[in-house]
N, C-alpha and C positions, 0 to 999 in steps of 0.2 A: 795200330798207329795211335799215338798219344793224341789228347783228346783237341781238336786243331782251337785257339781261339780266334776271333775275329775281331778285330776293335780297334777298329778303321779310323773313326772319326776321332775317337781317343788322343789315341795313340800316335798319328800324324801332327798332332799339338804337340802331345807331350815330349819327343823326344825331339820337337822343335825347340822346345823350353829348353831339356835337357843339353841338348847341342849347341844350343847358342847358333844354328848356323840359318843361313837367310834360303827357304824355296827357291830350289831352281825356277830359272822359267825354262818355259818352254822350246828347247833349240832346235829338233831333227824333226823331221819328217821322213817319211820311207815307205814300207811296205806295208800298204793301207787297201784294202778295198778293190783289187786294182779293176776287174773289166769296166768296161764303158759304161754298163749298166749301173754300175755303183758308183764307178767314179762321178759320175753326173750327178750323184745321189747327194747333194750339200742340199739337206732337206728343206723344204720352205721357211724351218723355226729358226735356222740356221745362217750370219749372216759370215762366219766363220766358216772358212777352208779346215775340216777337221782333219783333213789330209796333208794340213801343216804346221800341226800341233806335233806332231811325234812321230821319230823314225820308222815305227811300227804302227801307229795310229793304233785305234783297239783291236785290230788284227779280229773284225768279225761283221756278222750280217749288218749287225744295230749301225752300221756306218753309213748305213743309208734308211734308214727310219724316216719315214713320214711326220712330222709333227708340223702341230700348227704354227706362222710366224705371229711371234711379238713383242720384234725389235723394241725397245726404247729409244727415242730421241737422244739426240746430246744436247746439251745445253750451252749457249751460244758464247754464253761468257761464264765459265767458271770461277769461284773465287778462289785465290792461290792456294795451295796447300793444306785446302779445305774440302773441297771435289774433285772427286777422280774424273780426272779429264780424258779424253780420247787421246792425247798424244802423248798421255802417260801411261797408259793402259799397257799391258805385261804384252806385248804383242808376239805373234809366234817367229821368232830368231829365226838363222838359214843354219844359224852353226851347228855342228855335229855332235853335240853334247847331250847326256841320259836326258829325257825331257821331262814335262811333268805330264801327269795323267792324260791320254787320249782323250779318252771321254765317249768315243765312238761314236758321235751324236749324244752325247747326254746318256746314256744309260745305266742310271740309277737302279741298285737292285737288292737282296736279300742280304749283300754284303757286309751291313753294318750292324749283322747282329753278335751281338757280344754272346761267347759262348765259354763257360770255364770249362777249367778240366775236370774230369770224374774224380773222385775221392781215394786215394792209393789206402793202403794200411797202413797203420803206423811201421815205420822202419827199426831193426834195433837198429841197425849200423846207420851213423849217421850222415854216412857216404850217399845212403840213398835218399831216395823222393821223400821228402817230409810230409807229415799228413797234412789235409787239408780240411782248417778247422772253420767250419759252417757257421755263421749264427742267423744266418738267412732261412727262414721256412719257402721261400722261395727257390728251384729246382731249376738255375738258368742254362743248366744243360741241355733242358727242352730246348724246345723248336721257337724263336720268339715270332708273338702275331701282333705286326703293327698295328693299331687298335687308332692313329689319326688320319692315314694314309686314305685320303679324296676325303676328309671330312672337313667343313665349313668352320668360318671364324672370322674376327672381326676382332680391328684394330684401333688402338683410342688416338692412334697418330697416323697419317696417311702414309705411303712411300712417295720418292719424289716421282716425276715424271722419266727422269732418267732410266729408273731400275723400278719399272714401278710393277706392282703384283695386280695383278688381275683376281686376285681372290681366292687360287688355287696354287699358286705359288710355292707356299709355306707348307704344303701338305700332298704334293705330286710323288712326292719317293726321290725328285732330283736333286743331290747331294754331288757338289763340288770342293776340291778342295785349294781350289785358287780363283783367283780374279777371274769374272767373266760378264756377261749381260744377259745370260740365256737365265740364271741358276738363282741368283742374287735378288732380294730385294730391298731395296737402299733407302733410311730414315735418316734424313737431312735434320740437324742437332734437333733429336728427337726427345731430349732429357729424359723424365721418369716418362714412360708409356706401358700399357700393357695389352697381349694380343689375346682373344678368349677363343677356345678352343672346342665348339659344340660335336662331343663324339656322337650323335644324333639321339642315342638312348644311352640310359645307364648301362654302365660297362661293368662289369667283375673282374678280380684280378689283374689290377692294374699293378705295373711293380714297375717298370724305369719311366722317366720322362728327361726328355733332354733337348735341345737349343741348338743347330747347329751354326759358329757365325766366322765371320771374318775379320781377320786383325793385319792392316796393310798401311801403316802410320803414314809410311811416303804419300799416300794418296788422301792422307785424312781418315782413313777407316779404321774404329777403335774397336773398343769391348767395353757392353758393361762390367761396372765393377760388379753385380748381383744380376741373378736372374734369380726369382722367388715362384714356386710353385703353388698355384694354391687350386682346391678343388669343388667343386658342386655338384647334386645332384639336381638342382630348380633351378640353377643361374643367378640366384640371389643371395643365399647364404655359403658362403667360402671360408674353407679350412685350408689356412696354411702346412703344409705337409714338408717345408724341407727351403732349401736356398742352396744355390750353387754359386760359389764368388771366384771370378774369374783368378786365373793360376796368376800369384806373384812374382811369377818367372816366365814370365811370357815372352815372346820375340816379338819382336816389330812388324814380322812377317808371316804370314801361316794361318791355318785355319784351328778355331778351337770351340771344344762341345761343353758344355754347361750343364751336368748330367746330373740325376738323382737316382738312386738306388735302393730302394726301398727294402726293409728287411722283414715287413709282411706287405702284403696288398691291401688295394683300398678298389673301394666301388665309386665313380663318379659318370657323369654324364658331360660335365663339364669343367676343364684346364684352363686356369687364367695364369699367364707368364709375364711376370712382372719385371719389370726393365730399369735398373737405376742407370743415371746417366755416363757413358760412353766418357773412354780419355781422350776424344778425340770429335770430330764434327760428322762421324756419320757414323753409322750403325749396318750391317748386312748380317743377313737373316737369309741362309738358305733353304730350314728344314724345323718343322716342329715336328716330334716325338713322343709317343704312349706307347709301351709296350705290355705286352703280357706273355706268359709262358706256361702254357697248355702244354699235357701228353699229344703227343704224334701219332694220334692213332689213325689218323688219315691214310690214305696210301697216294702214292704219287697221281697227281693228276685229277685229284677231287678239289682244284680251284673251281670247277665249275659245276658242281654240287657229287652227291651221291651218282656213282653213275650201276649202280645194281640193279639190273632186268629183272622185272614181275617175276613169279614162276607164273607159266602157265602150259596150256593142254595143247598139244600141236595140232591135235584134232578140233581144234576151236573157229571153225568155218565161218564167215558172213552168214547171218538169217538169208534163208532162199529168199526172202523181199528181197534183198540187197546187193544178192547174187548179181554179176552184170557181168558178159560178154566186154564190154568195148573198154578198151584201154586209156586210162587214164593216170592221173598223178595218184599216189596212193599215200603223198604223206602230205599234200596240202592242210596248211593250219600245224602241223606238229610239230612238237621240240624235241631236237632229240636229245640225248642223252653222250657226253661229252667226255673224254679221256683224253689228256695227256700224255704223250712220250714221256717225258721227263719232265719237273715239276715247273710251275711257272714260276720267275724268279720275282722275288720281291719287287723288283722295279717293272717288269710287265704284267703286274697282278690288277689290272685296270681295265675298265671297258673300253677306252681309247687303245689299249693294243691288244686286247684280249677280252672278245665282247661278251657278257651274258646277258645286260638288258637288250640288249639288240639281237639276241637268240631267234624269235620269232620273226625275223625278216629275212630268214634262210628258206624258208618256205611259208611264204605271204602272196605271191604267185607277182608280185613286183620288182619289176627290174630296176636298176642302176640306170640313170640318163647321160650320166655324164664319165667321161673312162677317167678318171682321176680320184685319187685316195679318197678327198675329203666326201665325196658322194654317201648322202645320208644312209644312201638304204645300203649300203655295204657292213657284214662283218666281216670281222678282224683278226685274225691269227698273227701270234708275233714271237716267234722262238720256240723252245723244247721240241724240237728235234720235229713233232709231227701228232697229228689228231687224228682221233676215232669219231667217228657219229655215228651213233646208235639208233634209229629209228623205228619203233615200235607202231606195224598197220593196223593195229586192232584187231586180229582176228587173219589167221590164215590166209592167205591171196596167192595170189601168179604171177611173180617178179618175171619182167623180162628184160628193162634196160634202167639205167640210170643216167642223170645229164647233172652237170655242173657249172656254175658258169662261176670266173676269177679275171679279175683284172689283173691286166698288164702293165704297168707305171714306171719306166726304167729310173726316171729321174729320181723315184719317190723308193725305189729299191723294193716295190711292190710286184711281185710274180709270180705266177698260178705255180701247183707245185709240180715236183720234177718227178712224183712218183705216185700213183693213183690204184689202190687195190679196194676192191668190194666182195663183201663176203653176204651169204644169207645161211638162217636159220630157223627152224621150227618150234624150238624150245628156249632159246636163248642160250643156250650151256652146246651145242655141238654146228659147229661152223662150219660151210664149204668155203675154200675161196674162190671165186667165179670169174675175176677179174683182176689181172697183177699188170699192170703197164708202164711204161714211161710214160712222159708228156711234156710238150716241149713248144714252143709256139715264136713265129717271128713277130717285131712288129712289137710297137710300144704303143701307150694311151689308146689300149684298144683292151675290148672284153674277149676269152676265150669262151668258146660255148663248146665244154668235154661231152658229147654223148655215146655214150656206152651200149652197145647194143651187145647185151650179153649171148653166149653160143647155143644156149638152153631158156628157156622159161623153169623156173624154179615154182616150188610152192615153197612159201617163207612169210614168216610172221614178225620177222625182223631180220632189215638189211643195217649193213654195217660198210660205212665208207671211212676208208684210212688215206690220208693223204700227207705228204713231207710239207715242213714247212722249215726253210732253212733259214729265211730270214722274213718276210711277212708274206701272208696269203689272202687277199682277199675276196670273199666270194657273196654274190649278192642272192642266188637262187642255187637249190639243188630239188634235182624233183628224182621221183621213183616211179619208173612207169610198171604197171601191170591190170590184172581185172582183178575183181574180187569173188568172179565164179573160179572154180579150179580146171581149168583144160585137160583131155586126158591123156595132154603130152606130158602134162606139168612133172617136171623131176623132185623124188626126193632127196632133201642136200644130206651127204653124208658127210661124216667131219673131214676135212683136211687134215692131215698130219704136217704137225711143223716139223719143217727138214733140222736137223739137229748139225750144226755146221761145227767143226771144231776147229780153236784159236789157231789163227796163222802164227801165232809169237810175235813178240818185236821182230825189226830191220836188226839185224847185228854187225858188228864191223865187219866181219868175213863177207860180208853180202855187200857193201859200201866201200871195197878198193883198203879194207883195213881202217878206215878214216872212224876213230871214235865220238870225238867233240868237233862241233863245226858253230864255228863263231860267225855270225849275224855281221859284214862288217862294211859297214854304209860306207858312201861315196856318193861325189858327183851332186856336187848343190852348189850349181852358178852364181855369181853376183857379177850382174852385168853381164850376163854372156861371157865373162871367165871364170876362168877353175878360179874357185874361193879355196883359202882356206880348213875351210869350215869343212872341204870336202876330202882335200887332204891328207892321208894320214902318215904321221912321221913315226920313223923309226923307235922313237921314246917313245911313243904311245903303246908300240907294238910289242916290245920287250915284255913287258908284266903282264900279256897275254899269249906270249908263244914258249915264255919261260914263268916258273911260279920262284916268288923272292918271297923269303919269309919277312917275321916283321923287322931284323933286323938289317934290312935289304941284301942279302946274302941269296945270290941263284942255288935255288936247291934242285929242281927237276923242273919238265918239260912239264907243258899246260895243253892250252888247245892243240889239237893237230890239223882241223882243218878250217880254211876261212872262205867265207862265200862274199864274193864283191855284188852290192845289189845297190840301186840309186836311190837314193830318198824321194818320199814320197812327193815333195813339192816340186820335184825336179820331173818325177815318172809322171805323173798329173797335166802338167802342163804344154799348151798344145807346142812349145818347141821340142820338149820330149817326144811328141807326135808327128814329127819329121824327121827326114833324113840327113842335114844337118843334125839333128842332135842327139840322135843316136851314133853321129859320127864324133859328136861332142863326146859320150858316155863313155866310149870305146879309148878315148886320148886320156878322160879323166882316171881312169883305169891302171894303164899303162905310164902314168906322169911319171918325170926323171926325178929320182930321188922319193916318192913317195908312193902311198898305196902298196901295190904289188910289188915295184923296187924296195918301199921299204921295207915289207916284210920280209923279203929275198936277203936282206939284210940282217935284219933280226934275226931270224931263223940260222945265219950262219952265226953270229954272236952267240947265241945259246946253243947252239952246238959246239961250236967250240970250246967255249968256258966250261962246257962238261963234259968236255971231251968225249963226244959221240961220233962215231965212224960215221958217215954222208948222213946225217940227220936232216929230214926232210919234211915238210909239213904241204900236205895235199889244199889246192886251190880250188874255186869255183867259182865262175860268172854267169849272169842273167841271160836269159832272153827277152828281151825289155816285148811289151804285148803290144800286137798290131792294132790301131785302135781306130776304130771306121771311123768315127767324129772326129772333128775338135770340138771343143766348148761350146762353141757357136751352135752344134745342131749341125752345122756344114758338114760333109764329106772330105773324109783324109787324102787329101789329093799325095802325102809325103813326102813322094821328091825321087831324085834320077837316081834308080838304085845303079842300071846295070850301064850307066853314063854312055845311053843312045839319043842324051839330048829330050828325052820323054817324060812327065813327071810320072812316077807310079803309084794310084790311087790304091787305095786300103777297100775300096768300094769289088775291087776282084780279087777272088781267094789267093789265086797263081799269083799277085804282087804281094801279098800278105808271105805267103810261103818263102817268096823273091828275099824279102827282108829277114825271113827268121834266116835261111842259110847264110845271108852277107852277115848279118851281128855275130852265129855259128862262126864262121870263117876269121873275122878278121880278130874276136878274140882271141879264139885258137892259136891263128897265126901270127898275132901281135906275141903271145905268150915264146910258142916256139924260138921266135927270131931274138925273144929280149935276153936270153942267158943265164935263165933265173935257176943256178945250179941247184940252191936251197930247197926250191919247189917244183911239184909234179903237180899237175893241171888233169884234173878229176873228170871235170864235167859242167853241166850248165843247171842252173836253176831257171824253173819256170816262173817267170814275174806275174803273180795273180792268186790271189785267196781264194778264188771260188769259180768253179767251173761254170763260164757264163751255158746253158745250156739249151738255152734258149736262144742263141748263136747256133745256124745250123754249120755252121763251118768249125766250132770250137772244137771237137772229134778230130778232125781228120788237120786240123792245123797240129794238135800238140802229138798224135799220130804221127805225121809227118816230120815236127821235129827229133820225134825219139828216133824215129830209121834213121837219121841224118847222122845224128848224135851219135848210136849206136855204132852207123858204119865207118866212124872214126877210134870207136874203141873208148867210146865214154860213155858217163851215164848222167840221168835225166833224172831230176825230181822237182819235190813242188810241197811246199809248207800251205795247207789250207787254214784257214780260222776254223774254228772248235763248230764243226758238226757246216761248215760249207760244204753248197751244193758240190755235190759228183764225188764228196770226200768218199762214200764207199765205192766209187768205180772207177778209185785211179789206177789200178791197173788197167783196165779198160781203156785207160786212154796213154798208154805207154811210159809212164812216170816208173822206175827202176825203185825209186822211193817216193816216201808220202812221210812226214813229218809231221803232225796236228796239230794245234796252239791249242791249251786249254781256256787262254784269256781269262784265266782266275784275277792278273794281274791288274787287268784297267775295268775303268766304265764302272766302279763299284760293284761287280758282279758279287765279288765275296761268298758265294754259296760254294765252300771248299769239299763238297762232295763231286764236285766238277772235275777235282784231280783224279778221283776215283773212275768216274764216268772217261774221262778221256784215257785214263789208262786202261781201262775194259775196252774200249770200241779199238782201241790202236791196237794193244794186243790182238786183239780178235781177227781183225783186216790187216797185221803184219806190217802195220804202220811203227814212227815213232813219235817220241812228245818233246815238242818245242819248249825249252825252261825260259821264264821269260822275267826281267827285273825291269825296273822304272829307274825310280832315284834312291840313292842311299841316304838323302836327303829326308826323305817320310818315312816314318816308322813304322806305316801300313803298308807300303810297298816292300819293304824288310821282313814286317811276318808273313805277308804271303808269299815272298820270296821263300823263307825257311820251311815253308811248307808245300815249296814247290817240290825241295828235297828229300824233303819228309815223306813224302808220297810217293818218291821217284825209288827211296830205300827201299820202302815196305812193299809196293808194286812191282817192283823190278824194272822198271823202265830206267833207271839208273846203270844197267850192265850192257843197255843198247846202247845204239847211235842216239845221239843229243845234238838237237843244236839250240844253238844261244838266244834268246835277244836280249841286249842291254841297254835302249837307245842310240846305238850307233858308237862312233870310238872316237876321241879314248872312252867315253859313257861310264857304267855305273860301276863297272869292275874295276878299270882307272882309277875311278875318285876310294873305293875302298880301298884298294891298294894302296893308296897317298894318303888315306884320312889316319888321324892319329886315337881317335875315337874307337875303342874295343868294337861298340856294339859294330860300327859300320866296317871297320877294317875285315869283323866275320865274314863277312858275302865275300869278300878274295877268298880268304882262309877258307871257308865252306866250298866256294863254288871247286876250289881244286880239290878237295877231297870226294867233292861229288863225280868231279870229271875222271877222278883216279879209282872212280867206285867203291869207297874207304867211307860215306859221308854215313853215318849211323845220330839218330834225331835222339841221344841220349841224354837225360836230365840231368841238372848241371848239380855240380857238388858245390854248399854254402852251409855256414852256420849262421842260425838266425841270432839276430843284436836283440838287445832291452826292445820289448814290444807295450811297456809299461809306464805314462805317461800323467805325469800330475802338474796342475795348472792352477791359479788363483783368477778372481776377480772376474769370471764368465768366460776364457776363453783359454786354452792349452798347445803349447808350441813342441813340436818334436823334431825329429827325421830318424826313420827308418833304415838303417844303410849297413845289411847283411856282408859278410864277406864271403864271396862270389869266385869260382875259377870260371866265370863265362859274364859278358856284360850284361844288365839289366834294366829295366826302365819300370818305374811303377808305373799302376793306375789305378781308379777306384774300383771294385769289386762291389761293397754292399756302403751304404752311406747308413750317418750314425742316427739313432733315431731318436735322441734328444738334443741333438745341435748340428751343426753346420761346417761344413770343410773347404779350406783355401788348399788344394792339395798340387802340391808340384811333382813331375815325373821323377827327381831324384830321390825320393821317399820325403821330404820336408814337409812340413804341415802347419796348419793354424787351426784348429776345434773352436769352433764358439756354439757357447751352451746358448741353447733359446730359452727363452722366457725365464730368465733366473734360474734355470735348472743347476742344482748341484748335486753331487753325488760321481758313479760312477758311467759311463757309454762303452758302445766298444762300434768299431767297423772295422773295414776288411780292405784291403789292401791285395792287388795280384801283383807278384813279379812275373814278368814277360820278358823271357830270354830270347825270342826271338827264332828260336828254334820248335816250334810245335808247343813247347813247355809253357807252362805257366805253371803258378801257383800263389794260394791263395793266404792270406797270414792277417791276424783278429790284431787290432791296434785298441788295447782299453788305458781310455780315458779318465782321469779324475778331477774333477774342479772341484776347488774347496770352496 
């Protein structure tokens, strides 16, 4: 696979510049989070429904993340057109349109590291990949290690009170790329200011730094014209190292980074970012940046140090003093030793979700007082799939049980894990496993206390506890019971063999009723207690996704074949969605005359016949919306008269829970049957919910019960979980026909594109498939990682199984490509049907490069770059020059200004970004005379 880049923050400017077009806001809400547990999870930091930011929300655990609140006030009396006021503010729409970034709770992450592509050969044919001409001694194909990320600093101008930073603000890893109050922090006309940057010690290898800010004129938020880098080792003496001046083709809307790129490294301790003043009355500042680029010689999961065991002697007994009969803790006071599933992501690389100074309160012999996240004495697990602990007794012993204790916190999406296996050893290098279990627990803001009383007494000198961690784990004590004389029961551990399972493959159509592509396709977002609009979907809309039109609107061939009706998330969340009025609401919005399902039944014969296809038919699917024991309130779902005996039927008994999934089973079915929708065959039911609540003793044998139901009708059942949600390896187990996974490369800045990789290894593996999933065609970060959702889909194969879509809801982002006039964006149509027709290959674009030769008078050099291209492109910086300064816009245009009088010749670097996996890198040299 070509080498993926990532260049989020960039790049979402740039081809804002490039496009001239304004950030969507935010319209759809939908499939978010959905059990009670998470749904409740709008975390304390949190004064935003993230569940009504986006049809899909970020479709994963972080959607209910614990963090701390610290709202800002509003301010009583704004001055017009100068402060963002609250009743200007981007609020989250009802309408059905692609939205903008989830955000899944803020989950800033490894995303925004910029990564070029590897170096090809020179090609003779100039057909191919052109070389990629270096002048960087910098290798930023490595691994980049954010080097400010939790470190301190201090500003010569305050924030207002509004958007005000607490001090950590500018340096937490959370990066947003629209209006908000969580992310932001807001300098009211702050003129020239500057923020300093204390990386705690002299650092090495320093090579980008960058700004990340916001530009929103409607509300008064500008951009400086300069952000000036300068650095120190003492805090006193500073060396100017470079200037970044805001793009002269900027939009009135959008987010943009301020970047330097350095073409050796520098040593400093301390960043001072200097600020000239803003076109506008306010200034936002969501992110400061130092990077560097180290060999990767780590291996996954060494966030939290070296985790390599002593050698030692198995025969290395307690001294006879110390020998002792009676059973105690045997790892009281020790640290253990710490592995990762999978790596921690840039934005959970924190002690707040992933603790190591709070290590030693795992075994401090003190408990938690209080059953709620923020409790001091708790650590923290937060993502990559799941942890080892390693704990070394000192010397030989007689392991007989182990105990665990984790909190419970549904509101806070805090849960013990769903999977608990303990192994011991003598040597460190030959492991038994002694202990492989579920675990499960009712009952919220309460502690579990796991004790393990293993079947044997082992003799082992190091126990090893594995536990899942799907979305957070907290646990405040773990102890290890045994003695330190050896008993002469005591067994020796002999290694377990791991069982060697081999890949289920993808879901394929033959296993799916034929259905290849299944489109994501929202409905059902009231206003007022009526069918809106916004929920609606008409026939136009449906056309360019049941038919592919090329660009000169001419029907060439069929597109998706199958559509899944599911409710947006603001609608599925809300306690009227939690009755039975409004699931009867759901079922009408469904079946509306002339739209939805009618329209599609529509569409679908238009494209057929325009291409003259014998019964062309395109396979349907509806929700089982989730039985949901609360409402909001904490109350009991009392829901309402299903089987109209005059009785309400509460959610509080499983038998009225099951009562509802077959009445929603039925009347869509039967709505469907009676409507005459010759066009379409009616597949099956989607299970509404990301993640197996499991900790629900009823969640088993509900979606059990609905697959017989299901089944005994001759359809089938599945269920889309978020990327590594609980029970995703045991959905067969709970009667799901399919399992679809989201990799959520897409939202919350995850950005670490080895996740396409990882999600295609775990789906293959378990027989699953992968959800492709787009935002807006609006950002140009959503664009590349869209094209490398494909890219990935090529090279892994997941691209010749079952697929289904997300685009935020319809007509959403496929629509707006389809209509946009713009190459780069029109792609994502162009592309997505050639991915859907399994044709899409991530091949490097054919272009000759223009004059890259540039001479300038009087201290500064004007050009544009602008290659001719059979595929669109968008520049950005690569390496910055190193004796002047760049005004650089995404069309290739530019302004060079030499510093300090310098004349002679410069050279920087320039990447085109096709948007398809591709980049490539091209030397721009400079000459002032």
């Amino acid at each position: 696979m070509k080498k993926i880049c990532l260049c989020m923050l960039l790049i979402a400017a740039m081809l804002l510049a490039a496009c001239g077009d304004a950030v969507e806001q935010s319209l759809g809400a939908g499939n978010s989070s959905s059990a009670e547990e998470v749904a409740s999870s709008v975390t304390p930091e949190s004064s935003v429904d993230e569940s009504s930011v986006s049809a899909e929300s970020s479709e994963q655990e972080e959607s209910s993340e614990p963090e701390e609140s610290s709202e800002p006030e509003e301010s009583s009396e704004p001055e017009e057109s100068s402060e963002p006021e609250e009743s200007s503010e981007p609020e989250e729409s009802s309408e059905p349109e692609e939205s903008s970034e989830p955000e899944e709770s803020s989950e800033p992450e490894e995303s925004f590291e910029p990564e070029e592509s590897s170096e090809p050969e020179e090609p003779d044919d100039p057909k191919e990949e052109p070389p990629v001409s270096s002048i960087s001694s910098v290798d930023r194909t490595l691994r980049a290690k954010e080097v400010a990320k939790g470190c301190k600093y201090t500003s010569s101008f305050q924030t207002s009170e509004q958007y005000k930073d607490d001090g950590t603000l500018l340096t937490d890893g959370n990066i947003s790329l629209d209006f908000d109050r969580e992310t932001w922090a807001g300098y009211m006309r702050p003129g020239n200011f500057n923020i300093v940057l204390d990386l705690g010690s002299v650092k090495d290898d320093l090579a980008d730094f960058s700004v990340h800010s916001l530009r929103l004129l409607s509300y008064g938020i500008g951009s400086p014209a300069t952000v000036q880098f300068e650095i120190s080792t003492d805090g006193k003496n500073y060396q100017t190292i470079g200037t970044a001046y805001r793009s002269s083709a900027l939009n009135s809307l959008g987010a943009f980074t301020y970047q330097l790129k350095l073409a050796e490294t520098v040593s400093a301790r301390y960043v001072r970012f200097s600020f000239t003043a803003g076109d506008s009355s306010w200034v936002f500042i969501s992110e400061l940046s130092v990077r560097s680029y180290l060999p990767d010689t780590e291996e996954v999961g060494l966030y939290y140090g070296d985790s390599t065991l002593p050698k030692v002697d198995p025969k290395d007994y307690w001294p006879k003093a110390e020998q002792n009969n009676t059973k105690k803790n045997l790892i009281a006071g020790k640290q253990p030793y710490i592995f990762s599933e999978e790596e921690i992501d840039f934005a959970r690389a924190t002690e707040y979700y992933n603790s190591i100074q709070a290590l030693p309160l795992l075994t401090d012999g003190k408990f938690a007082t209080r059953a709620t996240y923020s409790d001091p004495a708790l650590v923290h697990f937060t993502g990559a799939i799941g942890r080892t602990l390693t704990f070394d007794l000192g010397h030989t012993s007689a392991v007989s049980g182990v105990m665990l204790r984790f909190l419970k916190e549904d509101s806070s999406g805090v849960q013990p894990p769903q999977r608990i296996v303990v192994y011991v050893s003598v040597d460190g290098e030959n492991w038994e496993k002694v202990y492989d279990g579920e675990n499960s627990v009712q009952g919220t803001n309460i502690y579990q206390k796991k004790e393990i009383s293993l079947k044997n007494t082992y003799k082992a000198r190091f126990v090893r506890v594995y536990f899942t961690v799907s979305s957070h784990v907290f646990c405040d004590e773990i102890e290890v019971y045994g003695t330190t004389a050896i008993p002469e029961n005591a067994k020796d551990p002999k290694a377990t063999a791991e069982e060697e399972v081999e890949d289920l493959g993808y879901v394929m159509p033959e296993d799916f009723l034929g259905v290849h592509n299944v489109l994501l396709s929202y409905n059902c977002l009231p206003e007022d207690g009526k069918h809106s609009e916004a929920g609606l979907i008409t026939v136009e809309e449906y056309l360019p996704h049941v038919g592919y039109y090329d660009e000169s609107g001419k029907l060439v061939d069929t597109f998706f074949d199958g559509f899944l009706y599911l409710p947006y998330t603001s609608f599925n969340y809300s306690d009227y969605a939690k009755s039975f009025e409004g699931w009867q609401f759901y079922v009408d919005d469904i079946y509306a005359e002339g739209r939805n399902m009618d329209a599609l039944n529509q569409a679908v014969g238009i494209v057929g016949d325009e291409l003259n296809l014998t019964d062309y038919k395109c396979t349907v699917f509806t929700s089982i919306l989730y039985t949901f024991k609360t409402l909001e309130s904490g109350a009991v779902n009392s829901f309402g008269d299903i089987d109209g005996d005059g009785v309400k039927d509460s959610f509080s008994s499983i038998e009225n829970r099951k009562k509802a999934i077959k009445w929603i089973i039925d009347q869509e079915y039967q709505r469907f049957l009676a409507g005459g929708y010759d066009n379409l065959e009616f597949g099956g039911f989607y299970w509404f919910e990301e993640f197996l609540s499991l900790g629900d003793p009823a969640e088993k044998e509900l979606t059990l019960y609905a697959s017989n139901y299901v089944h005994s009708l001759g359809l089938k059942l599945f269920w889309i979980p978020w990327y590594c949600a609980s029970g995703y390896d045991k959905w067969q187990e709970y009667g799901f026909d399919v399992a679809c996974m989201q990799p959520n490369y897409m939202f919350g800045n995850k950005g670490n594109p080895d996740v396409l990789r990882l999600t295609a290894e775990k789906t293959k593996h378990l027989g699953m498939c992968v959800e492709i999933e787009m935002n807006s065609v609006n950002n140009a970060a959503d664009v590349q990682r869209y094209m490398e959702y494909l890219a990935a889909g090529a090279e892994y194969g997941y691209m010749d199984a079952v697929k289904m879509y997300y685009q935020g809801g319809v007509p959403g982002a496929f629509h707006a490509a389809y209509l946009s006039e713009d190459p780069f964006k029109r792609a994502v149509y162009d592309m997505t049907y050639l991915f859907a027709k399994e044709k899409f290959t991530a091949e490097p674009p054919t272009y000759t490069v223009g004059d890259v030769d540039f001479t300038g008078k009087n201290g500064s050099v004007s050009g544009s770059f602008s290659p001719t291209a059979d595929k669109a492109f968008y520049v950005e910086l690569a390496v910055s020059p190193t004796h002047g300064d760049l005004c650089l816009n995404s069309d290739g245009s530019f302004i060079y200004y030499a510093r300090d009088g310098f004349t002679g010749t410069d050279r920087f670097a320039l990447q085109l970004n096709f948007g398809y996996a591709v980049t490539q890198e091209i030397v721009i040299t400079v000459t002032v005379e």
